[in-house]
C-alpha positions in Angstrom: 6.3 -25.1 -12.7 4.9 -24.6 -9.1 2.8 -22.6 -7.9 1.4 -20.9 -4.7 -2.5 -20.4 -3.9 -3.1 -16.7 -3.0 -6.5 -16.3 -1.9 -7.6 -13.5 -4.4 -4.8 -13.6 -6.4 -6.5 -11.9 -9.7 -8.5 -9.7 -7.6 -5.2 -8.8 -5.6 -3.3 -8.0 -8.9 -6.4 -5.7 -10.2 -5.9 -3.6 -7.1 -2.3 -3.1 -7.4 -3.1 -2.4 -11.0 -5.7 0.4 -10.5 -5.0 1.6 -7.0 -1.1 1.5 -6.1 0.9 4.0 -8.3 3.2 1.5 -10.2 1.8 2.8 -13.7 -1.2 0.3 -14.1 -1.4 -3.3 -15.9 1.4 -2.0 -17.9 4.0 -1.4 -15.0 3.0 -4.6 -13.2 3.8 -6.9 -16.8 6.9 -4.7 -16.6 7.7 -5.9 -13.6 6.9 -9.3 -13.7 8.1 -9.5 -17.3 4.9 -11.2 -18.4 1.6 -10.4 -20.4 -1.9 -8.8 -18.5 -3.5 -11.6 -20.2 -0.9 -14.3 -18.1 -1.2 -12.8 -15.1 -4.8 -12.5 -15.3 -5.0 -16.1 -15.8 -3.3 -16.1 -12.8 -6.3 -15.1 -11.0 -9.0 -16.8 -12.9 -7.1 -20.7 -14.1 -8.8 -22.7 -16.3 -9.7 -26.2 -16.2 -6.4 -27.5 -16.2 -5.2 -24.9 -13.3 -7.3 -23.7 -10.2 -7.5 -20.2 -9.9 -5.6 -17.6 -8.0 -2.4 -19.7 -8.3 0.9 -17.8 -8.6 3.8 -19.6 -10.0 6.3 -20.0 -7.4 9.5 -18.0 -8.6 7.1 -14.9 -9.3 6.3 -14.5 -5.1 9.8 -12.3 -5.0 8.2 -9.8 -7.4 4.9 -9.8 -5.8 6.5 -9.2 -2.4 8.2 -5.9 -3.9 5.9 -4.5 -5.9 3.2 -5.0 -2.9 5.8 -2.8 -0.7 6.4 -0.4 -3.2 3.0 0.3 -3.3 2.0 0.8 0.4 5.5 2.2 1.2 6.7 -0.4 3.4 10.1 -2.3 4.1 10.7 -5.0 2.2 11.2 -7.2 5.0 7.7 -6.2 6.8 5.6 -8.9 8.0 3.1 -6.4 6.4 3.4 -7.4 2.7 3.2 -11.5 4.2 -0.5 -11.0 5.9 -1.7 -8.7 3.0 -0.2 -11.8 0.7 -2.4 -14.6 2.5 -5.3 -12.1 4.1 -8.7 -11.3 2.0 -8.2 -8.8 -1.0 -10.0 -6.2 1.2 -7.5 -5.9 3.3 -4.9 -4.9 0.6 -7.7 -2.2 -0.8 -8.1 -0.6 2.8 -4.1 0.1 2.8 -4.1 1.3 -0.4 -6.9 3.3 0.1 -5.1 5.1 3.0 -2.0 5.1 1.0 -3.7 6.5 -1.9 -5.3 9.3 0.5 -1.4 10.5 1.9 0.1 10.2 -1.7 -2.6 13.4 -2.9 -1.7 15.0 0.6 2.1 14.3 -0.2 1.6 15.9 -4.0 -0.1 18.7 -2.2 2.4 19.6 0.3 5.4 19.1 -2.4 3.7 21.6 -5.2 1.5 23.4 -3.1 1.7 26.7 -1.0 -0.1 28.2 1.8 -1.9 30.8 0.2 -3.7 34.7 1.7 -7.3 33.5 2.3 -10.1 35.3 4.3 -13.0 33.4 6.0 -16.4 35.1 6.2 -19.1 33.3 8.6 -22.6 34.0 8.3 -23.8 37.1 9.4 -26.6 35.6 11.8 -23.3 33.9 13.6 -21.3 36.0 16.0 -17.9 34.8 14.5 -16.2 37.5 12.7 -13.8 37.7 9.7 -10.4 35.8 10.2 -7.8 36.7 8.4 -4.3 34.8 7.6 -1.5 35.7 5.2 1.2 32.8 4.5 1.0 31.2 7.9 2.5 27.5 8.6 0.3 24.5 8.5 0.7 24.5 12.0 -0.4 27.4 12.9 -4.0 27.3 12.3 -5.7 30.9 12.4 -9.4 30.4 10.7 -11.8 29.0 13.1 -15.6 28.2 12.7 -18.2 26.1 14.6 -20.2 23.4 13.5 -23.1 24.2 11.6 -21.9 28.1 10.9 -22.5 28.8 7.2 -19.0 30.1 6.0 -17.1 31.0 2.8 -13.7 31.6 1.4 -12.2 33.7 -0.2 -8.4 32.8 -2.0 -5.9 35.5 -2.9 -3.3 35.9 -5.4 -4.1 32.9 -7.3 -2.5 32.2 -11.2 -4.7 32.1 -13.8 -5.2 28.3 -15.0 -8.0 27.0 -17.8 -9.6 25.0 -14.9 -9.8 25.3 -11.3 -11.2 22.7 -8.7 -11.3 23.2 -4.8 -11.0 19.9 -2.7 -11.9 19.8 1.6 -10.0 16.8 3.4 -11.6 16.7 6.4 -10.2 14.4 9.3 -11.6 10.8 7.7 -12.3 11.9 4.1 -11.3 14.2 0.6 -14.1 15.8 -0.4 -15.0 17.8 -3.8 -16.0 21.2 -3.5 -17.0 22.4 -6.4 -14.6 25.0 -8.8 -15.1 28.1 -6.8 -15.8 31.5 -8.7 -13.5 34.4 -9.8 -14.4 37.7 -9.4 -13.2 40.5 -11.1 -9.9 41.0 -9.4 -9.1 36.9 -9.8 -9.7 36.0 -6.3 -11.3 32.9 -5.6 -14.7 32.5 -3.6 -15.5 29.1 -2.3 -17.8 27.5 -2.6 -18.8 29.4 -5.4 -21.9 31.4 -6.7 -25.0 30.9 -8.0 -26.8 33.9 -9.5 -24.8 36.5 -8.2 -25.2 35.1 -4.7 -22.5 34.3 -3.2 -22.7 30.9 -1.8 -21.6 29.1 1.9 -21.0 25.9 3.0 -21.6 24.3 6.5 -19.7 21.6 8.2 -21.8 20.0 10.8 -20.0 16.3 11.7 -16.3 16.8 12.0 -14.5 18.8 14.4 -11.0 19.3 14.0 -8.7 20.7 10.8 -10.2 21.1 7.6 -7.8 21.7 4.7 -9.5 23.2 1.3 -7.4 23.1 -1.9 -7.4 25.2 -4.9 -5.9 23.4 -7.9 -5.6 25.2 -10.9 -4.9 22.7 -14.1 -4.2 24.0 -17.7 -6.5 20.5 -18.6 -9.6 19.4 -17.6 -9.3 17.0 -14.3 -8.9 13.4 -15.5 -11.6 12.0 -13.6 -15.1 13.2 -13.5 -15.8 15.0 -10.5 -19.6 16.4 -10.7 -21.3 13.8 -9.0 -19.1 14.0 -6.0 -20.4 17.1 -5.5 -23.7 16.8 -7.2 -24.5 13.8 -4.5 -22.2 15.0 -1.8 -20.4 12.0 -1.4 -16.6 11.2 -0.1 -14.2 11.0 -3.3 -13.2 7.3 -3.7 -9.6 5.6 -4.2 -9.9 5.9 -8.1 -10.8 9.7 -8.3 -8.0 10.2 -5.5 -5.7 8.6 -7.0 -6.3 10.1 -10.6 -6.0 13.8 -8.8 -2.5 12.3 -7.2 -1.1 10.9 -10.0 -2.7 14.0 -12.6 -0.6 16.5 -11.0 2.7 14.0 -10.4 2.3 14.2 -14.4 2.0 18.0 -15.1 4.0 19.0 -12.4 4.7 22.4 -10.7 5.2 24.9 -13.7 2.1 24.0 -15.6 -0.2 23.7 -12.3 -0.8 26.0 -9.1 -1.4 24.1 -5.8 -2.8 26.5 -2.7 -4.5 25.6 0.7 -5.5 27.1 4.1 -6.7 25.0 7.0 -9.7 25.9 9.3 -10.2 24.5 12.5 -13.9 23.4 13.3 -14.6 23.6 16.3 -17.5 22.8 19.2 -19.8 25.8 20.1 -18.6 27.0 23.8 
């Protein structure tokens, strides 16, 4: 048996494992029709075989499943530099690729929804107003650095709701927003009985913000996203992605609204 040296073979196959949605270690030994633990050993050797060494007549598979997981033709010179390039490079495509696939879920399961946008009152930007317009058609606007809120309407009742922001470069966590007596939704939230705002003072351009309601608790933990107002990573992306693939659109409600920020005149 042959083999070919892939520089970061093992930590190539981890990647595909946990970030590309092929169902895990357990779809990529489907795939290749052998154990985790051989094609782990794949990556690490032993001190009969050097590491990262794939056996020759397994490079086929490896060339599909790698362009089944960033979406590319099979015949891309693509899947042949990400094949003999650093395993960084194959995490920064499926990062991105990860990133689309939640926007993709959300656009397939989820709606435009009736959503009002209420600035701070110190600002001289005035309530907006949008009912059911297209994606394209952006009607809320706020500057940079104007506290604003949001308010969903005509949202289903789930056990759970979380709101998510993708800004231009990033998804974000929001929080879970809070219901008030008629079921609408404010975002951010509240925090005794004060309503709360948020502020966006680095990105200009369309925000979208996405209520998700989920009859299950979210299958990653999402506090200290919000808790340490950091960027979610690949894993909890891909966990929201794939979470809602899984329950689909009867058991789940999907709505969103975009806002343009924009520069002060």
């Amino acid at each position: 048996m042959t083999g070919i040296a892939i520089p970061g073979l093992g930590e190539k196959l981890r990647l595909l494992a946990q970030l590309a949605d092929i169902g895990g270690w357990k779809g990529l030994t489907e795939r290749f029709n052998r154990s985790e633990k051989t094609m782990r050993y794949w990556g690490t050797g032993n001190d009969a075989r050097p590491p990262n060494l794939l056996p020759s007549e397994h490079l086929p598979m490896l060339r599909k499943v790698i362009a089944d997981a960033i979406r590319a033709d099979l015949a891309s010179p693509q899947i042949d530099d990400l094949i003999i390039n650093p395993p960084s490079e194959l995490r920064q495509v499926l990062l991105g690729r990860s990133g689309v696939a939640l926007m993709e879920v959300i656009d397939l399961l989820g709606k435009p929804v009736d959503a009002e946008l209420f600035a701070d009152r110190s600002s001289n930007v005035g309530l907006v107003r949008v009912a059911q317009k297209p994606v394209k058609d952006v009607k809320l606007r706020i500057g940079l650095d104007v506290p604003f809120r949001l308010v969903f309407s005509q949202l289903q009742r789930k056990t759970v709701t979380i709101v998510l922001q993708k800004s231009p470069s990033a998804w974000g966590y929001v929080g879970t927003g809070h219901r008030d007596a008629k079921g609408d939704l404010h975002i951010p939230g509240q925090i005794g009985g004060n309503l709360l705002t948020m502020v966006e003072s680095a990105e200009t351009g369309i925000h979208r913000f996405v209520a998700i309601g989920l009859p299950t608790p979210p299958s990653v933990n999402l506090y200290r996203y919000a808790r340490d107002e950091i960027a979610l990573d690949i894993a909890a992306v891909s966990a929201i992605a794939n979470q809602l693939r899984d329950i689909g659109k009867e058991k789940c409600y999907v709505a969103f609204c975009d806002v343009l920020v924009e520069r002060a005149p």
